[in-house]
KEKETOR-246509 format. One record per residue (C-alpha): residue number from 1; residue in one letter; x, y, z. Coordinates in pm, 1 decimal. Example, Ala and Ser with C-alpha at 12.3 -4.5 7.8 and 13.67 -1.06 7.14 Angstrom:
REM residues 2
PT lolum kolfi        x        y        z
PT     1     a   1230.0   -450.0    780.0
PT     2     s   1367.0   -106.0    714.0
***
This chain:
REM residues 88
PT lolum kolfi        x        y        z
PT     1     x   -325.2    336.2   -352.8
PT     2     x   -470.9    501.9    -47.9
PT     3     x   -711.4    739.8     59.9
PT     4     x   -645.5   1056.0    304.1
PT     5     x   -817.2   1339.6    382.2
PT     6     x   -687.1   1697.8    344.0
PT     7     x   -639.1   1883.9    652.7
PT     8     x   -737.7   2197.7    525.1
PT     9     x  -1085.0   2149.4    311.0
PT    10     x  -1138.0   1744.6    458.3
PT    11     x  -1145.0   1654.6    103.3
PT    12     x  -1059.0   1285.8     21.5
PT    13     x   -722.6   1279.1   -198.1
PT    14     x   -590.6    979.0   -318.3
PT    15     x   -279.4    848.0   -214.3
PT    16     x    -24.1    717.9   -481.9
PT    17     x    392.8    781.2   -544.0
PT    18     x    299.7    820.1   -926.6
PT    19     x    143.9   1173.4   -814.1
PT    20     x    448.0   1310.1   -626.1
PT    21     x    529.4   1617.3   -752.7
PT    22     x    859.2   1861.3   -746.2
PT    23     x    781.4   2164.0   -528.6
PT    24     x   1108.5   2323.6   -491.2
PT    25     x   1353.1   2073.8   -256.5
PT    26     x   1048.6   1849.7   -167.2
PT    27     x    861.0   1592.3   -310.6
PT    28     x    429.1   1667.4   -265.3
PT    29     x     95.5   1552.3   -336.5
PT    30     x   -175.4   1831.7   -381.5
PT    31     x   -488.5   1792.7   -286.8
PT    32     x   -717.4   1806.1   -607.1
PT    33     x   -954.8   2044.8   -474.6
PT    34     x   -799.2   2285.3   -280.4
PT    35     x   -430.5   2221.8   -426.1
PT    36     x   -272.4   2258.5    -50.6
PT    37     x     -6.5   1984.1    -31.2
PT    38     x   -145.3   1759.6    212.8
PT    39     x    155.6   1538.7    171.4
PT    40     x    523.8   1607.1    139.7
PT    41     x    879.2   1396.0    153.3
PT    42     x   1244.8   1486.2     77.2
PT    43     x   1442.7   1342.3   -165.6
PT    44     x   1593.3   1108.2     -6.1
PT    45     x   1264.8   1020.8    188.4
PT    46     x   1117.4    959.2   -177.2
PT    47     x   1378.5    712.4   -277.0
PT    48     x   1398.5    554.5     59.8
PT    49     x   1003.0    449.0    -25.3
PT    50     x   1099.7    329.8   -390.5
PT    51     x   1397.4    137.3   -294.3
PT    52     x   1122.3    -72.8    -67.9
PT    53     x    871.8   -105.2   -346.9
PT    54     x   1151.4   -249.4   -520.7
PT    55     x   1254.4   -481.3   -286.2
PT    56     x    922.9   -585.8   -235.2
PT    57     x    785.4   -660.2   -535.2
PT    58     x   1141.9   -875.3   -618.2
PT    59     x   1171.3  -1064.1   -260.6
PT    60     x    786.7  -1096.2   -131.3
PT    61     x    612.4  -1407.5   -355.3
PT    62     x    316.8  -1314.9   -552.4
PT    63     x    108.1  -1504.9   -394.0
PT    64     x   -178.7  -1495.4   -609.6
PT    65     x     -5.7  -1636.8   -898.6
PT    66     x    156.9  -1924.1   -680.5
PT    67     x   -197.9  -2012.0   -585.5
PT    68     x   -286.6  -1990.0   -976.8
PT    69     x     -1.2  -2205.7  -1049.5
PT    70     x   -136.0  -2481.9   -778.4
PT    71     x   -361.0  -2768.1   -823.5
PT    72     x   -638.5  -2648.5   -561.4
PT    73     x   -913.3  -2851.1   -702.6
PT    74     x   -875.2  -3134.7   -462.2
PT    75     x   -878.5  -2905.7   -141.7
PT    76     x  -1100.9  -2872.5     61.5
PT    77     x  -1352.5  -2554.2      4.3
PT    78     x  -1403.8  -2488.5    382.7
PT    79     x  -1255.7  -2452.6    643.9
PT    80     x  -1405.5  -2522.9   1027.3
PT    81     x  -1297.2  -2470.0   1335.8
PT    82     x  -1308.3  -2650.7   1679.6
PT    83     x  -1266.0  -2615.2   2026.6
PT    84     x   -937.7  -2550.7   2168.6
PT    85     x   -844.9  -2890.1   2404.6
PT    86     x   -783.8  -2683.1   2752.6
PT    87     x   -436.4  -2808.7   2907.6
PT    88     x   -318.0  -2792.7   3267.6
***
């Protein structure tokens, strides 16, 4: 989720697909306050974005839970950084 501001009354709306809403051929978000639709995408535009969540969330790793899933108690806590060797 994400947070914009509405161009007309500056008011911070969140950002989210779940609140798309059908306003005639478009897909919009209202802003809560001043219900101008701050944010607006065709069809196809719509399904374009959900067709990447998709893909996303079945190609990218979780990487939290592969972390989880690891045996992390025998590495090291920090980490520490040195000078870079200069070359010629």
């Amino acid at each position: 989720m994400q947070i914009m501001a509405c161009q007309t009354c500056e008011q911070d709306v969140q950002w989210d697909m779940n609140l798309l809403q059908k306003l005639g051929e478009r897909w919009v978000i209202a802003c809560e306050k001043c219900g101008d639709p701050f944010f607006s995408l065709s069809g196809e535009e719509k399904e374009m974005i959900l067709e990447g969540i998709r893909l996303t969330e079945a190609y990218v790793p979780d990487i939290v839970h592969a972390y989880d899933s690891k045996d992390v108690k025998n590495l090291p806590s920090r980490v520490g950084f040195r000078e870079i060797k200069k070359s010629n």
